[in-house]
C-alpha positions as CSV (number, residue, x, y, z in Angstrom):
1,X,-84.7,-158.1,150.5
2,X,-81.5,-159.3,148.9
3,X,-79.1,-157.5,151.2
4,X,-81.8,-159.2,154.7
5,X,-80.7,-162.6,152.7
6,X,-77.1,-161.8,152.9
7,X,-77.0,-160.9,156.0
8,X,-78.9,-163.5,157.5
9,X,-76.3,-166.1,155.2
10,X,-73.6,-164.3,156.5
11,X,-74.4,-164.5,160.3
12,X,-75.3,-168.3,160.1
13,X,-72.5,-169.0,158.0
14,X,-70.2,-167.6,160.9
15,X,-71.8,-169.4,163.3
16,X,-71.1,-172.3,161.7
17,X,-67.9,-171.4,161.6
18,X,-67.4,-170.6,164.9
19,X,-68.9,-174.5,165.9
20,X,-66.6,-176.0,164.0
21,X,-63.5,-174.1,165.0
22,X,-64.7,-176.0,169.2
23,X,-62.8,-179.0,170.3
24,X,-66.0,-180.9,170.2
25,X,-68.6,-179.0,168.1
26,X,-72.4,-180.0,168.4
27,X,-72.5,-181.7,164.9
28,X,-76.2,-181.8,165.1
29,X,-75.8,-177.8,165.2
30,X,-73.6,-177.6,162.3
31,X,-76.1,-180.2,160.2
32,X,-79.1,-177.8,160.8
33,X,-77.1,-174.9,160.1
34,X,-75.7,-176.5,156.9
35,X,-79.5,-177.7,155.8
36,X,-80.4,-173.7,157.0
37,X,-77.5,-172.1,154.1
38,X,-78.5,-174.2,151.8
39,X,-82.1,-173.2,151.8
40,X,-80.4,-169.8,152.0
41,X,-78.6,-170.2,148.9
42,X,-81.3,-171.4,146.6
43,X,-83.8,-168.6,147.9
44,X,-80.2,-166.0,147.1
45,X,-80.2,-167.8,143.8
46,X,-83.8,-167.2,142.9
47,X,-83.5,-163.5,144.0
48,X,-80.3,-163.1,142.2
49,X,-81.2,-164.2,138.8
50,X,-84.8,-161.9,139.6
51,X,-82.1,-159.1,140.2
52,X,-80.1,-159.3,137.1
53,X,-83.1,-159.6,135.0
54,X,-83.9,-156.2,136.1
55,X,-80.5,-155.0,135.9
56,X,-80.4,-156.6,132.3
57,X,-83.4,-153.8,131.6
58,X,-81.4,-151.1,132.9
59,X,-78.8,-148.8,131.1
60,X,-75.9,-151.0,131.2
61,X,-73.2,-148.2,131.8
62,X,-75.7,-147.6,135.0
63,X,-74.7,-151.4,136.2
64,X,-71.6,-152.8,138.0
65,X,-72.6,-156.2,136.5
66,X,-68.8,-157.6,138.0
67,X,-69.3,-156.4,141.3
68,X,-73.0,-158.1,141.5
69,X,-71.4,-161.7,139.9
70,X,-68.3,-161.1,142.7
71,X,-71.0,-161.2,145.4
72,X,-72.5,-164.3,143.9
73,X,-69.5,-166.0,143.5
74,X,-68.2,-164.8,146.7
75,X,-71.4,-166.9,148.8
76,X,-71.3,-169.8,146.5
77,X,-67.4,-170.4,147.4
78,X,-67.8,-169.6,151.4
79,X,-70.5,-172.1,151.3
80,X,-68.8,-174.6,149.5
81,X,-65.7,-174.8,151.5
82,X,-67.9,-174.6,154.8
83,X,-69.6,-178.1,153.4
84,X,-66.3,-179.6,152.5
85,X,-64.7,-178.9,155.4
86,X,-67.9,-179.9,157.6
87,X,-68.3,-183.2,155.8
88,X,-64.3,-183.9,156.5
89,X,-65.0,-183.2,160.3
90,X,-67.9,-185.7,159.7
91,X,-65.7,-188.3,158.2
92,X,-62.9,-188.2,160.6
93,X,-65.2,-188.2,163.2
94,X,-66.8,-191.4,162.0
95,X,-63.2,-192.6,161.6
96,X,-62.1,-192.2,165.1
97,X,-65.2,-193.4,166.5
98,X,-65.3,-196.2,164.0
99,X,-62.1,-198.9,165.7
100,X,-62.8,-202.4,165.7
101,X,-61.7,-204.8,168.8
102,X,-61.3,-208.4,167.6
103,X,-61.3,-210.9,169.7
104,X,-57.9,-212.9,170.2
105,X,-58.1,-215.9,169.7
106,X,-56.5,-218.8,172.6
107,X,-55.6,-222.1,172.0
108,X,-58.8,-223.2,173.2
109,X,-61.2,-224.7,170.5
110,X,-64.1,-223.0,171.4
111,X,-62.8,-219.7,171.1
């Protein structure tokens, strides 16, 4: 179950990716697939901590607890920068969309 988890993180999270590497990505996309990984992460969390408690049970020399925390950590920082970097596309987005056009004003009073 964990590694169907992974996997299915993994391929959305390259998707993603791959959306915002497009001159104009379909930011409506890239929100769903954010709101998707981060379902995908708290249902990875859950199973994780499930896992280790099992592990914990097991003969500790028969456990590669540092390669299982790597992974963890590894899928917590991917997703992380993925939000970051989505949520800077956002704002810049919002920037350049955002310019204001004042009126200029004449001489004329009821201007």
């Amino acid at each position: 179950m964990k590694k169907i988890i992974r996997t299915s993180f993994t391929q959305i999270f390259g998707t993603t990716n791959e959306l915002l590497t497009k001159e104009n990505p379909d930011m409506n996309q890239v929100r769903t697939n954010i709101q998707v990984l981060e379902q995908k992460m708290k249902n990875n969390s859950q199973l994780n901590q499930r896992y280790l408690n099992l592990l914990f049970d097991q003969d500790p020399e028969d456990v590669d607890f540092d390669s299982e925390m790597a992974k963890m950590d590894e899928d917590m920082c991917k997703f992380s920068a993925l939000k970051m970097k989505v949520e800077t596309q956002v704002n810049l987005s919002v920037l350049k969309y955002s310019q204001i056009e004042f009126r200029k004003f004449g001489s004329d009073i009821r201007d």
